[in-house]
N, C-alpha and C positions, 0 to 999 in steps of 0.2 A: 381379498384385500386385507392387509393388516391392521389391527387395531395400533391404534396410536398406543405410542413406548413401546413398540416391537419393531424390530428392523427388518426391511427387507434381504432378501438372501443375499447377500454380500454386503451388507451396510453396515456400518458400526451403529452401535442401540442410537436411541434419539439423546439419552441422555449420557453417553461416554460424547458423540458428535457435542451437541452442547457445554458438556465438561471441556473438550478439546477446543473449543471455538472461546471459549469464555477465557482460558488459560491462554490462550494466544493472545489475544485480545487485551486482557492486563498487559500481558511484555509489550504487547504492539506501541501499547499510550505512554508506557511508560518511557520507552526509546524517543518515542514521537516528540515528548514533553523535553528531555534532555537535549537530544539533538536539534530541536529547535530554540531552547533556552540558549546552547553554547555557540549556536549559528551567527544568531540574532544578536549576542553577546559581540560577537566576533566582527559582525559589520559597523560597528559602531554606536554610541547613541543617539539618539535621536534620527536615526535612517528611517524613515518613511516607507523603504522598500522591504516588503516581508520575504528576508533572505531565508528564513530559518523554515516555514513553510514551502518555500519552494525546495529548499536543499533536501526535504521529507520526502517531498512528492517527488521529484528525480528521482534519488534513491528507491523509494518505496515500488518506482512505475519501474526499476532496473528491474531491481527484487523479484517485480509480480511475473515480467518477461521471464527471465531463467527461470520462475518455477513451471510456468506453463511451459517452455522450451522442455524443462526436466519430467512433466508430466505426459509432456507429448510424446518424446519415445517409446516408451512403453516397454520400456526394458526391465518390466517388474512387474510382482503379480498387483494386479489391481485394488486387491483389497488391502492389501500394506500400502498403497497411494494413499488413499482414501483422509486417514486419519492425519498426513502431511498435506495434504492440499486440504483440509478443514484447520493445523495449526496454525500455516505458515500461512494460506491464501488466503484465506476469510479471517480469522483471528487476526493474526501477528499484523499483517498488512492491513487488514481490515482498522487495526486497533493504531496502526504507524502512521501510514497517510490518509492525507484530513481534507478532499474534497468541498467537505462544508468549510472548514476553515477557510482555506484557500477564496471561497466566495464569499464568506462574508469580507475577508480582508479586501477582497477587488471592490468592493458594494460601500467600502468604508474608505476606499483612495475614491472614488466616484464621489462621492457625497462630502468630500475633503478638497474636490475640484479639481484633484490631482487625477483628470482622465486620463494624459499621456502616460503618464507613472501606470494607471491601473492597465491601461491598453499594453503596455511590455510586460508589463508581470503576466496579464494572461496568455501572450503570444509565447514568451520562454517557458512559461507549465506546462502549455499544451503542445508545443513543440519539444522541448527537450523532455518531456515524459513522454510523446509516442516515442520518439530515439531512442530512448532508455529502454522501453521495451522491447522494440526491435533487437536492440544490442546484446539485451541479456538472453533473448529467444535465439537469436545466433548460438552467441558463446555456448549456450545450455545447446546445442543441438548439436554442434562441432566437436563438442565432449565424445572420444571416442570410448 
């Protein structure tokens, strides 16, 4: 068994993984932040409905589908996968779409009495993000 800071045989060290994960992670929040300032910008003021976290989470749940789609082939050596599925899956996306966000916003149209509003915003996140991923895991797997 390996001492901790040593990788196992194919892994990248704990601390490049965490260098890569932490590096994604900054781009992730920082896209996250923009594209949902210029969303939310873009639906109006005073909209009630958080466009800019959903428009994250769509995107993001595309995103997450074609990397797994691209990861499930397997049309490359595994340990070049590795260090892209820790930027882009856990980092970038990790650091883009906002889960927590997303509930506290639902938890705050609830508490605002705004249930109908908070009941469509969760039914279109959790519907058009499994579709996003379906979609992106297609296109990523149609990829000849």
């Amino acid at each position: 068994m390996p001492r901790y800071g040593r990788a196992m045989a194919g892994e990248p060290s704990p601390l490049f993984a965490s260098m890569t994960v932490a590096v994604g992670g900054a781009v992730g929040s920082v896209l996250r932040y923009h594209v949902g300032r210029v969303v939310t910008n873009l639906s109006g003021p005073g909209n009630a409905f958080p466009w800019g976290t959903l428009a994250v989470n769509i995107v993001g749940s595309l995103a997450m589908g074609a990397l797994v789609g691209w990861l499930a082939r397997g049309s490359f050596n595994p340990q070049s996968a590795e260090p892209w599925r820790l930027f882009v899956g856990v980092g970038l996306l990790g650091g883009f779409t906002t889960f927590s966000a997303f509930s506290s916003e639902l938890v705050t149209l609830i508490h605002r009495g705004q249930v109908g509003l908070a009941a469509g915003y969760a039914a279109a996140s959790l519907i058009a993000g499994m579709a996003a991923v379906i979609v992106g895991l297609v296109a990523a797997q149609s990829v000849p």
